[in-house]
C-alpha positions in Angstrom: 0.0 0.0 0.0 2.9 2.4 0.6 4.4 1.8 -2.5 0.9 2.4 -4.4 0.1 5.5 -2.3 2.9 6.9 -4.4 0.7 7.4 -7.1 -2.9 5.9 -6.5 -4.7 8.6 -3.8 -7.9 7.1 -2.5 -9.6 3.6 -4.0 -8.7 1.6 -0.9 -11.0 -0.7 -1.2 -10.7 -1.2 -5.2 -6.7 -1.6 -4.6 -7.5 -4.2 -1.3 -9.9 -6.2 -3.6 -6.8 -6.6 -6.6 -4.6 -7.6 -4.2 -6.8 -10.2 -2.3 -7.3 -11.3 -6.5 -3.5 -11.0 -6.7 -3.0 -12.8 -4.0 -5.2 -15.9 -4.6 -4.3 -15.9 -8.2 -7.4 -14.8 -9.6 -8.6 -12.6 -12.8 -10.3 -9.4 -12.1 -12.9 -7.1 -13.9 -12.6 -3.5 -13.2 -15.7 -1.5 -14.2 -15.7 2.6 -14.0 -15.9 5.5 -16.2 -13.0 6.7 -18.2 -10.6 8.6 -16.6 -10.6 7.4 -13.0 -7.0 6.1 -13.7 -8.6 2.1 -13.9 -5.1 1.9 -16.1 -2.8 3.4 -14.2 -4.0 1.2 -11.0 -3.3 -1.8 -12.6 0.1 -0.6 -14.4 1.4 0.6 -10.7 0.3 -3.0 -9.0 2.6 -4.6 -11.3 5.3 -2.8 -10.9 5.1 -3.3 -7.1 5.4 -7.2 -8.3 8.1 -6.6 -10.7 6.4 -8.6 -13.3 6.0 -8.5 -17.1 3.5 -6.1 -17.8 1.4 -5.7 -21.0 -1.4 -3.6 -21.9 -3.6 -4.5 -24.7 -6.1 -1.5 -25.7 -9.4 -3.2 -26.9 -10.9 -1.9 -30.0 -13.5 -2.7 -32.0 -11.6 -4.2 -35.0 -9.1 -6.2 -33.0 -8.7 -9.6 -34.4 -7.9 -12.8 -32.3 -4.6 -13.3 -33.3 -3.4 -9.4 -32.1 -3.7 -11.1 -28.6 -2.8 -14.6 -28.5 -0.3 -14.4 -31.4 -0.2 -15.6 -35.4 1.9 -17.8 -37.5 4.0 -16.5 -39.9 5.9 -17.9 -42.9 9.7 -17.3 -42.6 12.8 -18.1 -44.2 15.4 -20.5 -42.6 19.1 -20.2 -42.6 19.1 -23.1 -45.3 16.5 -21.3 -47.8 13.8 -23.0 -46.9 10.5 -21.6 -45.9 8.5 -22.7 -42.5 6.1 -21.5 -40.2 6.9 -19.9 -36.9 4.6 -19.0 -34.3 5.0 -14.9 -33.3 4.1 -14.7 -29.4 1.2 -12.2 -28.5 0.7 -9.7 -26.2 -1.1 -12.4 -23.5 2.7 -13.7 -23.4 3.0 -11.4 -19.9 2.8 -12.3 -16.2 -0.1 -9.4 -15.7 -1.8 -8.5 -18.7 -4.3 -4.9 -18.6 -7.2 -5.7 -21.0 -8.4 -2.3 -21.7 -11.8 -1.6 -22.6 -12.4 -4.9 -23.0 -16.2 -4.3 -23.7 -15.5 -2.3 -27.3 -14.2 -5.6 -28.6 -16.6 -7.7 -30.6 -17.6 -11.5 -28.6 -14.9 -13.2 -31.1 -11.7 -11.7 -29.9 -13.1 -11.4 -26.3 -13.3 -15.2 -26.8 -9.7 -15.0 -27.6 -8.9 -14.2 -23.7 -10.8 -17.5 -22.3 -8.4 -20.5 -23.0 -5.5 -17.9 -22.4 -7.5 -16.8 -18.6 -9.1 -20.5 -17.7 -5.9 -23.5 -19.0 -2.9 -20.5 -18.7 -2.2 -21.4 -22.2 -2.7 -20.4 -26.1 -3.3 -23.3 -28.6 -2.3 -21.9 -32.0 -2.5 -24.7 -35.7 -2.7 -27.1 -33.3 0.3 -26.7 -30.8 -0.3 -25.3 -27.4 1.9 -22.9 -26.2 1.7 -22.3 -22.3 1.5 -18.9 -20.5 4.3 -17.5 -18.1 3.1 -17.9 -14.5 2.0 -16.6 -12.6 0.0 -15.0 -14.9 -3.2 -12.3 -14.1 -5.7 -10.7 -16.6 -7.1 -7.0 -15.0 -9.6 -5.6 -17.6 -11.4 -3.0 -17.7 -14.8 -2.4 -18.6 -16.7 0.8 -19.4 -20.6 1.1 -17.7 -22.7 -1.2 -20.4 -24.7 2.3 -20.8 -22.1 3.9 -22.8 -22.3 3.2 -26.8 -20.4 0.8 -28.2 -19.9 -1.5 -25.6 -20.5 -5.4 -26.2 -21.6 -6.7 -23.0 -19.4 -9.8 -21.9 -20.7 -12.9 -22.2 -21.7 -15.1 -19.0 -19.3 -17.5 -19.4 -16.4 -14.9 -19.8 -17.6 -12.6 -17.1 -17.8 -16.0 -14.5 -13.8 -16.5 -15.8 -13.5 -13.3 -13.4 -13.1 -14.2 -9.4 -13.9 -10.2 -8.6 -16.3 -7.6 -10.8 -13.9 -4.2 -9.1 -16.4 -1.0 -9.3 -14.1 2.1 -9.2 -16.0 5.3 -8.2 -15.4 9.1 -8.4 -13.4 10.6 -5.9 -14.6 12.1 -2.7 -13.5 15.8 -3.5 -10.9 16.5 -1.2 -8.7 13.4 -2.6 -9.9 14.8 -6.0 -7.9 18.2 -5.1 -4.9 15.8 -4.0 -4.8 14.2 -7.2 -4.7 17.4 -9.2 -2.3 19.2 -7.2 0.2 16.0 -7.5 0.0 15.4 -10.8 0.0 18.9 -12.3 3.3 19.3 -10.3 5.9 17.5 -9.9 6.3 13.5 -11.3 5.6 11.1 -9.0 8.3 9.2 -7.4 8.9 5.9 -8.9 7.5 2.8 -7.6 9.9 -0.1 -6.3 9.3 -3.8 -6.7 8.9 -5.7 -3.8 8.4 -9.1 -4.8 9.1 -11.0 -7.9 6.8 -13.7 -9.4 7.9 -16.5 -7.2 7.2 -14.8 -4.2 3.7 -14.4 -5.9 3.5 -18.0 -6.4 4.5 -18.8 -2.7 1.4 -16.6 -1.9 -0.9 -18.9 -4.1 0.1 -21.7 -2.2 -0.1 -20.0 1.6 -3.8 -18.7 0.6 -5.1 -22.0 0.3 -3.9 -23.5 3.2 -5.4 -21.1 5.6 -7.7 -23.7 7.3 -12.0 -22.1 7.0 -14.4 -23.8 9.6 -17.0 -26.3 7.2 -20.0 -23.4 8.4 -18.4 -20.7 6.8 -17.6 -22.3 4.0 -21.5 -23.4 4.0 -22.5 -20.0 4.1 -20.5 -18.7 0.9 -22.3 -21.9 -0.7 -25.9 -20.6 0.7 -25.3 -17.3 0.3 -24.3 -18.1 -3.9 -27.6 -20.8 -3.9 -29.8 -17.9 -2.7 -29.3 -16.0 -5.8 -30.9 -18.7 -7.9 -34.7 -17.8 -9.0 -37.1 -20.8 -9.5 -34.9 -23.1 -6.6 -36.9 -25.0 -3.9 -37.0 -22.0 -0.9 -35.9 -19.4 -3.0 -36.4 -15.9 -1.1 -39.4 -13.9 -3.3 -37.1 -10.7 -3.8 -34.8 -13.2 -5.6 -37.9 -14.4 -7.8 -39.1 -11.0 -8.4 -35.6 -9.5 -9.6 -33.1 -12.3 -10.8 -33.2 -14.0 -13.7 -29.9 -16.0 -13.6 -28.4 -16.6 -10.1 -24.9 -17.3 -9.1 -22.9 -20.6 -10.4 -21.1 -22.8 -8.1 -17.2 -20.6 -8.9 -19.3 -18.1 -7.1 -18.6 -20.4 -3.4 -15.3 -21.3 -4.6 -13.9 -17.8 -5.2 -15.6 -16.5 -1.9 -13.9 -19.1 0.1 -10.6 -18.3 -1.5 -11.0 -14.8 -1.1 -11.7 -15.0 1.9 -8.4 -16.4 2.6 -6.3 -14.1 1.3 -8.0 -11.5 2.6 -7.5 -12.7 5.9 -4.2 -13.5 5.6 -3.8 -9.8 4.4 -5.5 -8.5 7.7 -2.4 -10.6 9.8 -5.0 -13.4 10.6 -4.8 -17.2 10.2 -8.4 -18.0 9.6 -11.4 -17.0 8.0 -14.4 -15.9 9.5 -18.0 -14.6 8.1 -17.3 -11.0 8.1 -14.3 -12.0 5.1 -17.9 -13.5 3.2 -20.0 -11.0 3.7 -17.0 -8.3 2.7 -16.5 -10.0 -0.5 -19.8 -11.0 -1.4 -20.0 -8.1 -3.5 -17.1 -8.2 -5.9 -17.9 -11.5 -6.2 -21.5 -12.0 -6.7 -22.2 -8.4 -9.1 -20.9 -10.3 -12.1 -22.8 -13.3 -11.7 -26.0 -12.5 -11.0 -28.3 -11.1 -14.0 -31.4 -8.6 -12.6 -34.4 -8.9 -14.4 -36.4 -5.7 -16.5 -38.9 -6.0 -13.4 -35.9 -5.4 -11.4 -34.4 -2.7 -13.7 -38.0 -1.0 -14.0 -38.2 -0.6 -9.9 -34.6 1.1 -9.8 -32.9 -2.1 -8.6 -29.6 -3.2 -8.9 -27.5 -6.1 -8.4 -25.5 -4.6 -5.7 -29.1 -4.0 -4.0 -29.6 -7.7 -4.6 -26.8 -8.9 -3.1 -27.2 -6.7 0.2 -30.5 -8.2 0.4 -28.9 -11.5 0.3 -26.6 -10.8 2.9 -29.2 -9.4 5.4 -31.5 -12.5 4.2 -29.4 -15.6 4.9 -28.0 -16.0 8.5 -24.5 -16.4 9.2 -23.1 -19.3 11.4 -23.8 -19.2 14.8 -20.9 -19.0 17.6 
């Protein structure tokens, strides 16, 4: 955080939530206007990690290959002629998908095998990804024109949907005061990708009591319209409810992020404090819903109140 505060002011949350990703080796979606320096976040986080960094700027004519890579006919030292594969960008440790909604469905597709095996299978030969290996994108609001909204099964390839607000004002003033002045001072790794690694493995072995791992899986069932129980808000506003990743990712989560507060366990509060970033992605309103003012994050806080937590 220190090093960050160098040039992020404000966000603590949003910059908590890509670490706790970070940190459990998950993909994150980062949705905000433009110009609330989404980029510049995710461009200073991995430089903290000193790891390859690569930002690919979404348009709406990029073409599969621009990410994952093309093959290309080339000349040997012999004379003869052969095909050789040209690494794309996704060849990076943390990889800034920018804008990744002004892409058509076809080269967002292009990001799944890449985010889901860690590998890019081009005529035929699979060629795997450096580890570890994160993809940050960022999304403009759907309401903005131009925008293709992701597709379910991209958007579920995401362990945390990030929403990144304006700025309370007096942070605002801080931000133009430091950056019409002088440059910020640069920001120093602190650990390389094997320490990231090492983190992967320490997250999941924090132990989590069975209960509280039974409440991420109720509080993810309770999104679920048309189920046996279902609460009536849920029925009345939810089309498509949360999957079973929706559990998984809570629990790890949860892990890092208690590791991050110095503790050794997890406990209901880490749930209920990630419920959001992990649930606003995965859970589709309905135009009833839309037509009353209601939004998923309203969902989901009715979803926390709703379901009890364990006991003890």
């Amino acid at each position: 955080d220190a090093e960050l505060s160098k040039v992020i002011i404000g966000q603590q949350a949003v910059v908590e939530e890509l670490l706790i990703a970070l940190f459990a080796g998950g993909h994150c979606l980062i949705t905000g206007a433009p110009g609330l320096a989404k980029t510049l976040l995710v461009n200073s986080i991995a430089k903290v990690f000193h790891l390859k960094f690569q930002r690919i700027q979404f348009t709406p004519d990029l073409m599969p290959a621009d990410i994952t890579g093309t093959e290309i006919l080339e000349e040997t030292v012999e004379g003869k002629r052969r095909m050789a594969f040209v690494p794309g960008p996704i060849f990076a440790n943390v990889i800034l998908a920018d804008e990744i909604n002004r892409t058509p469905p076809k080269t967002q597709a292009a990001l799944l095998e890449a985010m889901q095996e860690h590998q890019v299978t081009a005529a035929g030969v699979r060629y795997p990804l450096e580890e570890p290996f994160f993809v940050l994108a960022t999304q403009n609001p759907i309401e903005m024109e131009g925008t293709y909204p992701l597709p379910e099964a991209q958007l579920d390839r995401f362990m945390f949907n990030v929403m990144v607000d304006y700025l309370p004002e007096n942070d605002e003033v801080t931000v133009v005061q430091r950056t019409t002045s002088a440059r910020p001072k640069p920001i120093e790794p602190l650990f390389t990708g094997e320490d990231v690694e090492r983190f992967h493995d320490v997250v999941r072995r924090v132990p989590v009591a069975e209960e509280v791992v039974r409440y991420a899986v109720r509080i993810a069932a309770a999104s679920r319209p048309g189920q046996t129980g279902t609460l009536e808000f849920v029925n009345q506003w939810v089309s498509w409810g949360a999957g079973t990743r929706a559990a998984q990712y809570l629990v790890l989560g949860s892990k890092a992020r208690a590791l991050l507060s110095g503790r050794v366990h997890v406990t209901a509060d880490d749930i209920r404090a990630l419920a959001l970033p992990v649930l606003r992605h995965r859970i589709l309103v309905n135009y009833r819903a839309e037509a009353e003012g209601i939004t998923v994050d309203k969902v989901v806080g009715r979803l926390i109140e709703s379901i009890p937590g364990p006991t003890g």
